[in-house]
N, C-alpha and C positions, 0 to 999 in steps of 0.2 A: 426500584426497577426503572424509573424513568432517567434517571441518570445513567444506567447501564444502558438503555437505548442510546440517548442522546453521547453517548461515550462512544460504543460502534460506526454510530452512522458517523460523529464527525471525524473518525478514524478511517471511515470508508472514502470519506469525502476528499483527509489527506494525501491518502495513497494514492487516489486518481491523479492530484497535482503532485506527488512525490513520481509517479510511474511516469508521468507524462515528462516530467526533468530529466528522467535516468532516460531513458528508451524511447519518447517520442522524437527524439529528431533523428533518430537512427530510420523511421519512416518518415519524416519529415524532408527526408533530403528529397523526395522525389518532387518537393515546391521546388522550381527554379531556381529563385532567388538565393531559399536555406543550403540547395548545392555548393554552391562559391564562396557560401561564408564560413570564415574559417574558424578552427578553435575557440578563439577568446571570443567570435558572435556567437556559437554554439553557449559556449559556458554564461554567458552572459543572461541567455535566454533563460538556459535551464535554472539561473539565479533567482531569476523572476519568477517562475514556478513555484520555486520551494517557498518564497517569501508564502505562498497562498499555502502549502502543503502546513508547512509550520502555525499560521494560524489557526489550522484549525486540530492539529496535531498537537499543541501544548495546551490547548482547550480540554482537549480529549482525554490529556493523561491527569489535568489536574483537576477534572470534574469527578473522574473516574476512580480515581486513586481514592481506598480505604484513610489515609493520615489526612484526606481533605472531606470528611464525608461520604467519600462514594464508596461502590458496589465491590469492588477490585483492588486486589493485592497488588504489590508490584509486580509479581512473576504471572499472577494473570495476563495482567495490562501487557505484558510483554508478548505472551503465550495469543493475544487476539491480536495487536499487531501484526507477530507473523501471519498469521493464517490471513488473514485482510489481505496482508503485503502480498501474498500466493496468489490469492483468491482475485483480485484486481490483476493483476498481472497476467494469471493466464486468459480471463476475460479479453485484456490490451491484447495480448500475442494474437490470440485467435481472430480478434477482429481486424484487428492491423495488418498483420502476414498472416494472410491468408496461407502460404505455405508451411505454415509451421505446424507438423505431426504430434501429435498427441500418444504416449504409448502407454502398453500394461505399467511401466515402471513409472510413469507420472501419475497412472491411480494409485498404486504400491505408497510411494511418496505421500500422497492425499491424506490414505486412512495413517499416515503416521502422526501428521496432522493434528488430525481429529483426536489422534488416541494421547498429541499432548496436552490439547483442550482439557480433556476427560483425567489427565492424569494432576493435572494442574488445580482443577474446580475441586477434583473430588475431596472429603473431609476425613 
């Protein structure tokens, strides 16, 4: 069980630096400086990110993965992944753009989620 923790959380921990690569300088542009810089600083940065995302995302899959000891199948490992990658992300949206609506069809989407968790773990 303790590997399945330590599997989520450094998976939780990835996506923050994977989410902040893809879509933080999309709100980052409102720093002055990130305004002007172009492309190749953009991608540059977001480089730098993932270096952090990756560490602790191939941590995660090979602590986690059943052919190495852990708790988790491949199609798990994949199945929490997603849900992580969702679940940080709309966390990022909501706090970052503030304008960004939330509707019935994003909870719809949620419980589908959930039900591939459940469809994934079940035996």
């Amino acid at each position: 069980m303790e590997k399945g923790l330590f599997t989520v959380g450094f998976l939780i921990i990835s996506n923050i630096f994977m989410t902040l690569a893809w879509y933080g300088h999309l709100k980052m542009e409102e720093l002055g400086w990130l305004k002007k810089a172009g492309i190749f600083t953009i991608i540059l940065i977001s480089w730098c990110l993932v270096f952090f995302e990756y560490c602790f995302q191939v941590p995660a899959n090979r602590m986690g993965f059943k052919g190495n000891g852990g708790p988790f199948s491949l199609f798990q490992l994949k199945v929490i992944q997603e849900v992580v990658t969702l679940t940080v992300f709309v966390v990022f949206a909501r706090f970052a753009f503030k304008n960004i609506q939330l509707s019935v069809n994003h909870l719809y989407a949620a419980i589908c989620l959930v039900m591939a968790v459940y469809f994934v773990f079940r035996k």
